[in-house]
C-alpha positions in Angstrom: 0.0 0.0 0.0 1.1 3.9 -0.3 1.3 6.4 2.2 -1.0 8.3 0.8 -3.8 5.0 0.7 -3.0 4.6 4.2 -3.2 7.9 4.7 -6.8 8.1 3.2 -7.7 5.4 4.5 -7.3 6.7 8.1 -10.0 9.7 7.5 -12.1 8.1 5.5 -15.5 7.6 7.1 -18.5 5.4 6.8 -21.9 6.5 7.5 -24.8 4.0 8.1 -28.7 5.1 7.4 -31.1 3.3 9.3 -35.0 2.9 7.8 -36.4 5.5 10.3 -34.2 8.1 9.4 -31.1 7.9 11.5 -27.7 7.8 11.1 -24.1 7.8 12.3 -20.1 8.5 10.9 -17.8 6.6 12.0 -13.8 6.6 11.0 -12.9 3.5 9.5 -9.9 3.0 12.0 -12.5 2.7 14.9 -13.3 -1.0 13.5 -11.7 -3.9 14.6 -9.5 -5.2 11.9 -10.5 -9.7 11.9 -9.7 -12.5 10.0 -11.1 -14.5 7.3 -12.6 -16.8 10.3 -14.4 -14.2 12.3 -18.2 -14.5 13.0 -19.1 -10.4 12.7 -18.6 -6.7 13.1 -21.4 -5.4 14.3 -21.9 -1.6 13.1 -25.3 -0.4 14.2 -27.3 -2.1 16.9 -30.6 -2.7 14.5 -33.3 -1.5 17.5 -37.3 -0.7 16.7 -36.4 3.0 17.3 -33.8 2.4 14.5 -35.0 0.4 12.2 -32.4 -2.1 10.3 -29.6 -0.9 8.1 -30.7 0.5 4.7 -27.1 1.9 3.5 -23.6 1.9 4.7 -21.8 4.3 2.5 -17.5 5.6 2.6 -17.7 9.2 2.8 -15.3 12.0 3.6 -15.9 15.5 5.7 -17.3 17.1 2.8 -19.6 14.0 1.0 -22.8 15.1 0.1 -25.5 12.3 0.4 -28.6 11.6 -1.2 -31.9 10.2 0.8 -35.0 8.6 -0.8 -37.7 7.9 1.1 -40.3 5.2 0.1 -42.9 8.0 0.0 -40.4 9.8 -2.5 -39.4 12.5 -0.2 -35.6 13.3 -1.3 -33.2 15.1 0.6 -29.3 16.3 0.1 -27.7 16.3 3.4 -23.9 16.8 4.3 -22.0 14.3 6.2 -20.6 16.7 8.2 -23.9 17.7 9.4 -24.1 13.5 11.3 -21.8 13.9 14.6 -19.2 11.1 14.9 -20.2 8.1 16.6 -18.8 5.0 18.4 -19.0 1.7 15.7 -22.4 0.8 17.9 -24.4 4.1 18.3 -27.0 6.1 16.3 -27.6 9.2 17.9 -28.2 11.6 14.5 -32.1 11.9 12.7 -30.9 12.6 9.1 -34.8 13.4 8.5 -38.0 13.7 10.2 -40.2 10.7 8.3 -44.2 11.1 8.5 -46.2 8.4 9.5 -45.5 5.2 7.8 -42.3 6.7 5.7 -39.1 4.7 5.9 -35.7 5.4 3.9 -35.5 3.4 0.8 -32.2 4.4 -0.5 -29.0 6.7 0.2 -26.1 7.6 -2.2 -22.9 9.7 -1.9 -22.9 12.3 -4.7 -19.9 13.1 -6.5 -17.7 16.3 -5.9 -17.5 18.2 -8.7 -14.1 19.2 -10.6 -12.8 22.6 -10.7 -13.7 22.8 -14.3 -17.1 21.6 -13.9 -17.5 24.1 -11.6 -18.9 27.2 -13.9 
């Protein structure tokens, strides 16, 4: 590996969306590195107030992600804006959901170039 992939690889982040609209960052070197022959790494303690995992996405400081709803309520929100979290907690609401809403989907956008940039 190269410095600068280990380098990345230490503030890189992954942010986990539950169904009911909440979420948490955690850096990458918070999980315990296993073998081949281990059982699990548990990320996000799946709870009814939580819902189970819907996406677990690598993100950065500046990410911007995309949520869909199953209701199709879509929102932008920054990763930034989720406070970091231990590898078991889910403390942040991305969204409010109404009623019988729950998150369908989530996607990282793509940061734009300098020349795309106009």
């Amino acid at each position: 590996m190269k410095n600068e992939d280990i380098k990345d690889s230490l503030t890189t982040l992954m942010l986990t969306v539950s169904e009911k609209g909440y979420g948490k960052r955690t850096a990458l070197a918070e999980y315990a590195i296993t073998s081949r022959a281990a059982r699990v790494v548990v990320n996000m303690k799946t709870t009814d107030r939580n819902g189970s995992v819907v996406a677990t996405l690598q993100v950065t400081e500046e990410s911007d992600v995309m949520i869909i709803t199953e209701h199709g309520k879509v929102i932008r929100v920054h990763a930034k804006r989720n406070s970091r979290s231990g590898p078991l907690d889910a403390r942040c609401s991305l969204l409010k959901l109404d009623g019988e809403d729950s998150i369908a989907a989530a996607a990282v956008l793509q940061e734009e170039d300098e020349g795309e940039k106009k």
